[in-house]
Steps between C-alpha positions, in 0.01 A plus 500: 500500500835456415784185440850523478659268286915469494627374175901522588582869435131577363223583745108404373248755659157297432186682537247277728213688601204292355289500290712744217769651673306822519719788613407736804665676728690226719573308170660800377690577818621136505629496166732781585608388801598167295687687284735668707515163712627346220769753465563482837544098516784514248280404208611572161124521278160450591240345316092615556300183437127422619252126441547362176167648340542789649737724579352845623159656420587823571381772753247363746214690409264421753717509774608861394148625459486464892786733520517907570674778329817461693486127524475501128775755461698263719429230284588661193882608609575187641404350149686748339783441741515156395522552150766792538666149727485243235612800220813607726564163641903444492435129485308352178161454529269246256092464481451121464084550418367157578183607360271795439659840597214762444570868612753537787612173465648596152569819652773332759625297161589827297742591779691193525769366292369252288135320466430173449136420446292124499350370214110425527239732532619768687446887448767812620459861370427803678086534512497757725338774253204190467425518894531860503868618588720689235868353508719732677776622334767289661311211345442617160903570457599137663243358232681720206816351619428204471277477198551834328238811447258371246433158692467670827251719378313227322502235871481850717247659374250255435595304806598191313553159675733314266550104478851323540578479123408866442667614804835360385406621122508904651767439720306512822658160626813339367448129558209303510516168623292217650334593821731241699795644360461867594697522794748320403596663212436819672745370733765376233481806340584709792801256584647482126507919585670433774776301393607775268802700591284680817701855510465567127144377476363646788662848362334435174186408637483838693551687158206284326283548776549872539203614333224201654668650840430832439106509450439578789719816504247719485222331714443727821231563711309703281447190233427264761223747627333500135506113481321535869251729311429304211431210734270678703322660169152398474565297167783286665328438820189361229662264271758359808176434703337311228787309443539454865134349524556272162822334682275445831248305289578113504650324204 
């Protein structure tokens, strides 16, 4: 469910868990494990990539709907964990979005680095208000950092999904390129960072990053227990199910 992918100093973490990269629990898990492996292996930035046409479609729904309270709950800080990873990560981190990136998988993009998106006709945003979920507050303040308050309340609130040229127009990407070239100008752009003086831009990357590495200072157990509620809550459980029986149907 998951390739690693050397480019000299720059490790690729590819999402391969067919059909759309959907994230559950051993995804999840295996992403952070990559991480820190790729610490641990001496590399120096680590680029998230998936299929071109798709790079994540989020939380996997269905799967999760099979899950219990504390399963869920499990779920929940390990996704959470990862994002608090890729926010605090030492090493650089980029999102090369080979193609549509609805929900979590623009939610593990707003906690990287820098985005690079493919042209065509792909979607990202978070639509998690339009299958039932508020965005929690970690969320909401990693969107206003990257696009600023009015447009997050505009995409947040009505659960926008956004194309590639009006994705790069709010600032939710900063490159958009042809689907072949994603990684490697993901990849380019994480080595052109590296080949800058590495003691004073590693220093001044810890500065920028301060505040995308501190939403999650106030996430404890007793905000992780209200997103458990909410997914439990009767309206939740309604619209994921429906959704969960419209992706069952065949195409």
């Amino acid at each position: 469910m998951l390739e690693t992918i050397d480019h000299g100093s720059v490790r690729e973490l590819r999402l391969a868990r067919p059909p759309v990269n959907a994230l559950d629990p051993a995804l999840l898990s295996a992403l952070r494990a990559a991480m820190a492996g790729a610490r641990a292996a001496g590399r120096e930035a680590v680029v998230l990539s998936g299929a071109p046409g798709r790079f994540s479609g989020g939380l996997d729904v269905p799967a999760l709907l099979l899950l219990g309270r504390p399963e869920i709950r499990d779920t929940w800080k390990t996704f959470f964990g990862l994002l608090r990873d890729l926010a605090a990560s030492p090493i650089p981190t980029v999102a090369a979005l080979t193609g549509h990136s609805p929900a979590g998988g623009t939610v593990l993009a707003l906690f990287t680095d820098y985005r690079v998106l493919a042209e065509g006709p792909f979607v990202m945003g978070l639509n998690e208000v339009q299958v039932g979920l508020s965005v929690p507050a970690p969320l909401v303040r990693a969107l206003t950092y990257l696009v600023g308050a009015r447009q997050t309340e505009r995409l947040a609130v009505a659960g926008l999904l956004l194309g590639p040229a009006e994705a790069l127009r709010c600032g939710l990407v900063d490159e958009v390129v042809p689907v072949e070239g994603v990684v490697p100008r993901a990849v380019a752009w994480a080595t052109e960072l590296l080949a800058r003086p590495r003691a004073a831009m590693t220093a001044t990357r810890r500065l920028a990053r301060r505040e995308i590495a501190g939403v999650f200072d106030d996430m404890g157990d007793r905000e992780i227990d209200a997103i458990v509620d909410q997914w439990f809550s009767a309206e939740t459980q309604a619209t994921m199910r429906a959704l969960a029986a419209r992706l069952k149907k065949p195409s």
